[in-house]
N, C-alpha and C positions, 0 to 999 in steps of 0.2 A: 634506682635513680632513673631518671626523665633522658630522651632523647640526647639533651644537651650533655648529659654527664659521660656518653661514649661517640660522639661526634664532633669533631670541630667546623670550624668557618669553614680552613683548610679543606673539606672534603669536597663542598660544591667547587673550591675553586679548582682540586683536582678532576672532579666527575667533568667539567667543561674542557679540559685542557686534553682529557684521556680520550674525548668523542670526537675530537681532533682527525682530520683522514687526511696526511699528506700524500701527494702523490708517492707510489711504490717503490722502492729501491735504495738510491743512496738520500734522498729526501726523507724517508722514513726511519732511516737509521740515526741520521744526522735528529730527527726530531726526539726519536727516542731517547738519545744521548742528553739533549739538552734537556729534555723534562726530565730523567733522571737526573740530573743536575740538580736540578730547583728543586725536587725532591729532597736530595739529599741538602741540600742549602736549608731547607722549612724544617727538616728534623736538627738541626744543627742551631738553628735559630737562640734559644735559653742561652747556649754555649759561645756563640757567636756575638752576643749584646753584650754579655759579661767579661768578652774578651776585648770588646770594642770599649766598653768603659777603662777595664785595666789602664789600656795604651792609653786613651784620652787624659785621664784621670795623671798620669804619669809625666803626659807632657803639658799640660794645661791646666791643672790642679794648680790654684795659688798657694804660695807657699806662706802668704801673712794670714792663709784664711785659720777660723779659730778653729774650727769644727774637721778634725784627724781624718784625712783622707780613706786611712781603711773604713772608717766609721760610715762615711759617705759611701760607699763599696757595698758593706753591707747592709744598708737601709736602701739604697739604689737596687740591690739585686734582691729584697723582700718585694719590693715594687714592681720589678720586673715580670714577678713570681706572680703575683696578685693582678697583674695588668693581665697576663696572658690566661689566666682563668675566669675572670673577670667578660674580656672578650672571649672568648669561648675559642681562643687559639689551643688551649690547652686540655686535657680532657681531666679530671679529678682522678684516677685512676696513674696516671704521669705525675700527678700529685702525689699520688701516698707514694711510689718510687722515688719521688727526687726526697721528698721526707728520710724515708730510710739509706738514700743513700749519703745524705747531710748529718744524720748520727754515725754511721759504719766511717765516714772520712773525718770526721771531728775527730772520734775516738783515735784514729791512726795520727793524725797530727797533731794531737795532744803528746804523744808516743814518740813522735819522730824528732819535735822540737826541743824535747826534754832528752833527747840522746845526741842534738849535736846536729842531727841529719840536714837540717836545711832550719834557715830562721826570716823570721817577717823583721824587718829590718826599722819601721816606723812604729810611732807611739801609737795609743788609741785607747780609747773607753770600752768600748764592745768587744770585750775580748774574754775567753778565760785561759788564763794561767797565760802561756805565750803564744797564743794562736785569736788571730782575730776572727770574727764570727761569718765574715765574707769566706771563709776557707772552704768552710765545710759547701758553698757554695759552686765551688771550682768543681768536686767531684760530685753534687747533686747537675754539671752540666754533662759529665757523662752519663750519667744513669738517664735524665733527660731525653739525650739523643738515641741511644740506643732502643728507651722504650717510644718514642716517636719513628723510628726506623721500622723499627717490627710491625707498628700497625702499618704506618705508609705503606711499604713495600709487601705486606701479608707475606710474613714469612713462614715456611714450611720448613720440617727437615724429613733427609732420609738417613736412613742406621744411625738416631740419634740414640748416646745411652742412659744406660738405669738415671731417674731423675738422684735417687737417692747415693749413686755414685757420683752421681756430677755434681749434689751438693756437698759432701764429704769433702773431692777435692777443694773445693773453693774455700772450706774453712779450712782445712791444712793451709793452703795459700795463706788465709792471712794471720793465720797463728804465724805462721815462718817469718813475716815481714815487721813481727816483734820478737819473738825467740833468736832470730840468726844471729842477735846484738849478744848472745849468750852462750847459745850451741851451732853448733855445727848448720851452717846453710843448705838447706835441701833444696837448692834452687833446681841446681839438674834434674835431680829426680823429680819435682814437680812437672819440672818439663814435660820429662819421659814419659811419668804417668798420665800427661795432658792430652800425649800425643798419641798415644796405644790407647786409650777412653778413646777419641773424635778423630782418629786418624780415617773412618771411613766416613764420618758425617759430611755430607751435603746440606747445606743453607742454600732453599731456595727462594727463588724473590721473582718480583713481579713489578719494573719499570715502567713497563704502558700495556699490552697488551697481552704481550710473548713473556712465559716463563725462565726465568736465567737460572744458573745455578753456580757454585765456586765451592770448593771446600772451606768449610767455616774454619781450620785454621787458618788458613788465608786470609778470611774474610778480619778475624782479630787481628792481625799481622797489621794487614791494611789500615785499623781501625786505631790500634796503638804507632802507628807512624803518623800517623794526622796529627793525634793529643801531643806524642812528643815537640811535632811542630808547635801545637802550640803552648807548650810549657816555654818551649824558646821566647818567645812573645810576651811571656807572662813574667818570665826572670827579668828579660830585657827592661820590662815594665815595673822592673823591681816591689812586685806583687809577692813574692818570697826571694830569696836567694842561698845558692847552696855556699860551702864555706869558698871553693875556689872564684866566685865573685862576689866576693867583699870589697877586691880593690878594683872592681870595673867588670862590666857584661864579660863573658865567656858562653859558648858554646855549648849546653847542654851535653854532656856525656854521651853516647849514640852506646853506651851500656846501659843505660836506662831506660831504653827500650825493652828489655827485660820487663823488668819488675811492671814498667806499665801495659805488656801485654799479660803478665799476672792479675794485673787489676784488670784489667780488660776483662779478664774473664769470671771475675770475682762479680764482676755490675751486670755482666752478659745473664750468670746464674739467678741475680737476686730479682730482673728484669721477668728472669724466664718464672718467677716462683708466681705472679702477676699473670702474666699471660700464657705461660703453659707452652711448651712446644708442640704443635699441632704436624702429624704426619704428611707428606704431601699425597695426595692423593690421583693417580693417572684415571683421566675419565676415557672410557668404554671407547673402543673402537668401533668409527660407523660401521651399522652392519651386522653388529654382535647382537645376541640377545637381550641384554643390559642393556643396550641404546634404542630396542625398540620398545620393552616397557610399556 
């Protein structure tokens, strides 16, 4: 593919924003801060429209109109999809991701709606069996953000593991997130083995100039407390709802925080099969041999 197919708009307007020189000290932090901001706000973007129609769509959808609101949901969020590659906000490569990650969530919520777990409450055309086709939407906006994260920020790791153990675990994950309706929950243990795999990994990143780093379970922790907010958002918006709001919005469970750091790391692995974890690399010390070359 062409230039266009691994660059977006997005890059010039980072390369101007990153050649930025504020004055030194709390000026340069305070700038940091906020271009990481808008940073992470432009990876968020797919996630952010779709969440913005939700709410709209919930408060301002007419209710005489003919045409079934999820319907409008989901032709509204193929548009979206299509707009932003179209403008070259998007790269084709975030494409085939959000693709795979819109079959791996359809199939999960064909699964979960047929066991009671949560249900789409309105009628609609576009749908198979009891899942409207905007769904599988919702989790192609994590896969989305996350592979828009990884280039933005150029992410590196250190003592990341075997690729072939980290993907094993993530299908254990989501075999368990159908089997536990049957056998025994291996939620702990998934844990455990989550965290003995990446307990020494570093996720490093790159906001404007200077290298940062956090442990990447942290970084997921971080990453499934945001989505829970906005599943909050999204019930509220009676975009699905679980069985205890039938009779009126409730509060998202702050246990389901769980399972969606589970997925978290189920979209983190299918992200990484794409773009590959690359090691971070410390360059030479001036003075050294290496650097004079």
């Amino acid at each position: 593919m062409g230039a266009s197919s691994s660059h977006t708009r997005f890059a010039e307007i980072r390369a101007r924003l990153e050649g930025i020189t504020p004055p030194a000290g709390p000026w340069a932090w305070i700038y940091e801060f906020l271009l990481f901001g808008f940073k992470q706000a432009w990876a968020c973007l797919f996630g952010g429209l779709l969440l913005a129609l939700l709410l709209t769509t919930h408060l301002f959808y007419p209710a005489e109109a003919g045409f079934a609101r999820y319907d409008f949901l989901t032709l509204s969020a193929l548009a979206i999809q299509i707009g932003l590659l179209a403008l070259r906000l998007e790269t084709w490569d975030e494409a085939k991701v959000i693709l795979a990650f819109h079959v791996v969530g359809t199939v999960m919520e064909l699964f979960k709606t047929a066991v009671g777990s949560w249900v789409y409450p309105e009628p609609n055309v576009l749908r198979i069996a009891g899942v409207p086709l905007f769904s599988g939407f919702m989790y192609a906006a994590v896969g989305s953000y996350i592979a828009r994260v990884w280039r933005i920020f150029d992410f590196r790791f250190t003592a990341y593991p075997s690729r072939a153990l980290s993907a094993a675990l993530a299908v254990a994950i989501y075999i368990n997130f159908f089997a536990h309706h049957w056998l025994p929950d291996l939620r702990l243990a998934l844990f455990a083995a989550l965290t003995l795999l990446f307990a020494r990994t570093r996720i490093w990143f790159r906001p404007w100039r200077a290298e940062r780093w956090m442990p990447l379970l942290l970084g997921w922790l971080l990453v499934a407390l945001f989505i829970w907010f906005a599943e909050n958002l999204a019930t509220f918006s009676r975009a699905w709802i679980y069985p205890d709001q039938r009779e009126g919005w409730a509060l998202v469970h702050p246990g389901k925080l769980g399972a969606w750091y589970l997925l978290m790391y189920i979209s983190f692995v299918l992200v990484a099969a794409v773009h590959r974890p690359r090691p971070r690399t410390v360059p030479p010390a001036k003075g050294s041999l290496a650097s004079c070359s």
